[in-house]
Each structure stands twice: as C-alpha cells, then as structure tokens.
N, C-alpha and C positions, 0 to 999 in steps of 0.2 A: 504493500500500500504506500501510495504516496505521501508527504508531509510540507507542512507550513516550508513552504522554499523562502530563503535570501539571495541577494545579488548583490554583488562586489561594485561598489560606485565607479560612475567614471568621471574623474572631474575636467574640467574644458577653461582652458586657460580665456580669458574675455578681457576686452580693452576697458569694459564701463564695471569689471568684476574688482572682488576686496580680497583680504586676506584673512578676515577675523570666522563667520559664519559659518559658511560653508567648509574650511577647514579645521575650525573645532569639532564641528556634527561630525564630520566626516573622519578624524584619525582613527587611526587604527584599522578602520572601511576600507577607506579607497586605496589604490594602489600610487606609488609614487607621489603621494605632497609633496610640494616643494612650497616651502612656506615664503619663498622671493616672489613670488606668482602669483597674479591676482586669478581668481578662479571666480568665475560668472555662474557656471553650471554643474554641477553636479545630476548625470544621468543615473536614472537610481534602477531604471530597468527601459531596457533597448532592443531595439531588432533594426535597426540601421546597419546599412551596410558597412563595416568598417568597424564597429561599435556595438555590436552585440554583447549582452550583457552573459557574464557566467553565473551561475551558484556560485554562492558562498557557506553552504550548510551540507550538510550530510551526506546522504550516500552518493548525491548527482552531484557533491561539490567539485570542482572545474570542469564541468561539460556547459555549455554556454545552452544559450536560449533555444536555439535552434533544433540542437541538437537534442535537446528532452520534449521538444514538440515530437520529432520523427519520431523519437518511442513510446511515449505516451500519446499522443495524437490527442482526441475526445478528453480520455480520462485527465488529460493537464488543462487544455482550453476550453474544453466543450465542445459537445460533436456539431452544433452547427457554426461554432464558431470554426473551426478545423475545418469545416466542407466551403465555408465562403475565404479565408485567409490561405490556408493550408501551415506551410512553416513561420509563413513572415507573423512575429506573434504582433497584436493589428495596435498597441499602444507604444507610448514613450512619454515617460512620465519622467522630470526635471523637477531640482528643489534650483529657484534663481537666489542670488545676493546682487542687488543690483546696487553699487556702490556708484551709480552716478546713471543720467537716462540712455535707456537702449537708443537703435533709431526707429523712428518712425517705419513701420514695413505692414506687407500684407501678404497673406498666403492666396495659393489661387486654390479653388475646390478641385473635387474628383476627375472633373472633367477636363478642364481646362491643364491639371497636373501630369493627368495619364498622353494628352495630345503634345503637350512640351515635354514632358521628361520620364514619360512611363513610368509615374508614383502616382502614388496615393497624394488626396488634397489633404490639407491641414487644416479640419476645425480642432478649434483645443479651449480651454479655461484656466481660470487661475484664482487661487483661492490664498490669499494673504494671510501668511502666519505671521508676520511683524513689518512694521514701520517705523519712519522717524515720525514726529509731529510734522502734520502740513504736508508731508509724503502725498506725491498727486499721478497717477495715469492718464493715457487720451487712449481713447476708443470712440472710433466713428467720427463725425460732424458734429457742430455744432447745432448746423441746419442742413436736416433732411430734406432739404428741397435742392440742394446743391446740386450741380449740373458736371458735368464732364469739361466741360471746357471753360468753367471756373474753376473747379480743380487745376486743371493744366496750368492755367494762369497764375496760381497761387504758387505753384510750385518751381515755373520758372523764376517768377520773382520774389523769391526767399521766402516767404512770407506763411508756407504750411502750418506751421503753428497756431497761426491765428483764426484759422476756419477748424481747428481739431476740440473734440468737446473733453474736457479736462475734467476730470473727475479727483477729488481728494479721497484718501483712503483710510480704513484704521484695519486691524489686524483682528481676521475674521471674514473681512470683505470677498466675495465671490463673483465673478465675471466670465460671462459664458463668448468667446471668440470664434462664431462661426467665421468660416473660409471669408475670405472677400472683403474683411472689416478692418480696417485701418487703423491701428492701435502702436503705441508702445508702453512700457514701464519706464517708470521716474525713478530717481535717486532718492535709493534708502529704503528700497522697499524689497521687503524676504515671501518668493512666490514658490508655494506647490505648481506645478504645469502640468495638466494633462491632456493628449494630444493624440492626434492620429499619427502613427509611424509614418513620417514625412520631416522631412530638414531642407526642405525649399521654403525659403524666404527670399522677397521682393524688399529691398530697401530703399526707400522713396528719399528718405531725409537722415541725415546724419549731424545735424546740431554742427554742420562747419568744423569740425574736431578732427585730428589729425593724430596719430600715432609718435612713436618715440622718434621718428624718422622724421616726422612731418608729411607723410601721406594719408591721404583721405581715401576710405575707403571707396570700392564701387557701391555704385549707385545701382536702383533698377526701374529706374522711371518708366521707359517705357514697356516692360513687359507688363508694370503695375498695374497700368490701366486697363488692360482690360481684364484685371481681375480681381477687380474695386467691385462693390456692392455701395454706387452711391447714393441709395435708401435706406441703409442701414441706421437705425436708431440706437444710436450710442448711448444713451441711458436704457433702455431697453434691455443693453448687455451687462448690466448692475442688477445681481440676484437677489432676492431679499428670502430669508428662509427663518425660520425661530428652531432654534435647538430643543432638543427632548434628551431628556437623562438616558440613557441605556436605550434609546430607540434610534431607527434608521430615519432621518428627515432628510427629502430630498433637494437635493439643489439644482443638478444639471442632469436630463434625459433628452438624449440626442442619439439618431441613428447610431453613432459611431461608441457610445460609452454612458454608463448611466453613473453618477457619482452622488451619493449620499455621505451626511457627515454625523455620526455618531458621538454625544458626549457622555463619555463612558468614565462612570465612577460606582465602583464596586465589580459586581459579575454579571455578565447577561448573555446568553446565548442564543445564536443566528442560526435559523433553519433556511438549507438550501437545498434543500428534496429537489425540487422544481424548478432550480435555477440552471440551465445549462450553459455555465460557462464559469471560469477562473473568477475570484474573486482578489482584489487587490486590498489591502489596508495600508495607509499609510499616515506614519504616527506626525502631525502637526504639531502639538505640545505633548506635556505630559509623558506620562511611559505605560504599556500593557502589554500583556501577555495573551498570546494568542494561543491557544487548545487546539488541536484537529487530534479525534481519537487519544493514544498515548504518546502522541508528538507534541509541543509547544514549542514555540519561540519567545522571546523577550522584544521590542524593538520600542528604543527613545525616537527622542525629535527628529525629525526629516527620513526617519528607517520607512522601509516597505516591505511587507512580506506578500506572497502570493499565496493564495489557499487551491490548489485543486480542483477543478470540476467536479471529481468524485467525490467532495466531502458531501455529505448530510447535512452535520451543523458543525457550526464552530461555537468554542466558547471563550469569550473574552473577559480579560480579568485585569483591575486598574483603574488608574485615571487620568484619561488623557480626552482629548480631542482626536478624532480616527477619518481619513478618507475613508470609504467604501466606493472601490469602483469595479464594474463590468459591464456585459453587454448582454443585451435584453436579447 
C-alpha cells in the first residue's frame, strides 16, 4: 500500500527573490542552498520538464514524479485523472518570497498554449501566507471596458501601471488567476501558487529594472496580446471564503484543480471513498500530522505532502492552517 508521499524542494534563484523565507522553511528540504542567493521560488512538487520533482520519504524515496505515476498509475493520481494527463502529473505548486515586485505578465490558456508551444495553459491562484503592511498586487484592469488598443497605447508609453487595478493584501488573502489575466505580485508578499503544469509566461512590463549587468530582461508584448482576456474583472479574482474549525471550506473550483482551506486544531478526519484523485495538503502556518492507515507524516510551514488516490480517509492531527487540493 501506498503512503503520505514528500518531495525534495526545488528552489529557483529570482532577480525580485530574498534570502531570509524561503531559505529558512526550506533547510534541510531542498537540495543545494546557497544562502548568497536570492531564491524567488521554491517548487515544492513538479512535473516540468527539467524539474520534476523526487520523493523524499520512504520506500519510493529518489524515484521522481514521473516515474511513480508509470507504477502506480490510478492508485497514485486517480484513474480519471491518469486517462486525461497520463505521466505529466497535471499541477505545480510554488511557495513565492517576493522581496520586491515581479513583472507584470500573462499566461495564454489551453489553447492558444498547445498552438505556440504544445503545453498546457496556465490558470493558477494564490493564496497569501504573509505580508508586509501596505503589501499590494495588480490583477486585471482597473476598467473593464478597456479596449485593445488602449492597452497597446499604455504600454508603449510606459504608462501600464496606471490602467492595472491594485489591490492591497493581508495574509490569508486568496486570488483565483485564470489564463489570460494580467496580474503581478508586489514586494513583500509570501505566496502558496497553485497552477496548471505550464512555465510559459508573457512578460509585458518589467518596472525598467535591470540586473547586476545592467540588462533588462525580454519583454513579450506582442505575443501578450493576444492572450489578454480584456474583460476580465480584477476584483472578481479576490476570493472571499470564512474559515470553519476542522472542516473543508472552499475557495477555488476550476476545471483544472479544486482547493479548499482547512483550519485544523485538534483531530479530524477526511473521507475520500468517492474522491478519484490525489489529494495534496499543504501546510500555510502552523504544523500537522497527517494519518493514511499506519503511515503519517509530520509537515510545518510551506511543506506539502500528497495523499494517494487509494486512501479512504485521512486523519489529521494539529494546528495549522492546511491547503487541500485536487481535481474533481
């Protein structure tokens, strides 16, 4: 029988990334810190090509992602999730430390991803474990009546920022990014990511900023447009949910991933008779212990464990704040 799996981080050196966050969660986790290094991202489970994610637990520790899907099939992801994805396992989930603002960019959807680059599109969200005060995101417009060729206008003449609709954050905050929305993250704010397996990003704006060199990154203006959604209602992608002690409340259900947030203090147990598919937890704050059968794991802030298709139930034990994510 299978058990609560872990994965070995992978952390990704970033121009707008810190030193302190992501490398404390992470010692001992990930492989190679270098603590000279600003680290943006830590992947905490991957099926990118290049980056696939290993075990780090038990009897499957060092066989990567992939490779316990071919043996396990169903019994690891679920048999419908297996007959639509097959190997590629269909998430990639990122803890951010964003020590200063990303750039402005947009992913293109299934469609327009699979015609340019034979991938999958990227809808993804982000669910805020901490801030600074005043800490602010852009997602969307300002005004959803914006046209394409005020767009382009804005962007030739420096001026993007001022038509992007700014949102202030506190820690908690939930934001669902479907494909085609025009968003970035601000300085100082600590993101859970979760996303469809895809690493195409359109970077429209870069804040004029230039690296240790003095080189500015590429740009992707024109591939962006046409893969802008400019209807999109940028408050609209601000989730509002109320938490329940030891119960699943949801936040985000979309095609591609359903994520619920659990605030667990004490013990409570998850029936997944019914559920055909992998179940992810991923610890926000706090610390829990996660049951399947006579296996457990342990996992603190920013850990993730994956529970089996083939569990029944799970029991969890602690107090923490927990993702719960899968696919319907």
């Amino acid at each position: 029988m299978l058990y609560p799996v872990k994965f070995v981080p992978r952390l990704k050196e970033r121009l707008w990334g810190g030193k302190e966050l992501l490398a404390t969660a992470k010692a001992g986790k990930a492989a190679n810190i270098d603590p000279q290094k600003a680290y943006g991202e830590s992947w905490e489970l991957s099926a990118v090509a290049g980056d696939v994610s290993v075990v780090a637990n038990g009897f499957l520790k060092r066989n990567n992602l992939e490779e316990i899907i071919e043996v396990y099939m169903g019994n690891l992801v679920g048999d419908k999730v297996y007959d639509r994805y097959g190997l590629t396992f269909p998430l990639l989930v990122k803890s951010l430390d964003c020590h200063d603002v990303l750039s402005v960019q947009v992913h293109p959807d299934d469609e327009l991803a699979a015609e340019r680059h034979d991938s999958y599109g990227k809808t993804e969200m982000w669910y805020v474990v901490d801030c600074e005060k005043g800490a602010a995101l852009y997602v969307g417009f300002k005004d959803t009546t914006i046209t394409r060729e005020q767009y382009i206008a804005a962007v030739n003449e420096d001026r993007l920022p001022e038509i992007l609709n700014r949102v202030e954050v506190k820690a908690g905050d939930v934001f669902f990014i479907p494909a085609g929305t025009v968003h970035a993250l601000g300085k100082g704010i600590e993101v859970l990511e979760i996303q469809q397996t895809s690493d195409i990003t359109y970077r429209i704006y870069d804040w004029n900023r230039t690296d240790a060199e003095g080189r500015s990154r590429e740009l992707h203006t024109a591939l962006a447009v046409d893969a802008i959604d400019f209807s999109r209602d940028g408050e609209a992608c601000h989730i509002k949910y109320s938490p329940k002690t030891n119960e699943s409340v949801g936040m985000v259900d979309c095609p591609y991933f359903t994520t619920n947030i659990i605030s667990l203090d004490g013990t409570c147990e998850k029936d997944y008779m019914s559920l055909d598919s992998f179940v992810l937890y991923i610890c926000a704050r706090g610390e829990a212990t996660v049951k399947m059968g006579d296996a457990s794991e342990h996992i603190g802030p920013l850990d993730l464990v994956m529970i089996p298709a083939e569990a029944d139930s799970v029991e969890l034990s602690g107090k923490a704040d927990l993702l719960e994510v899968y696919i319907k």
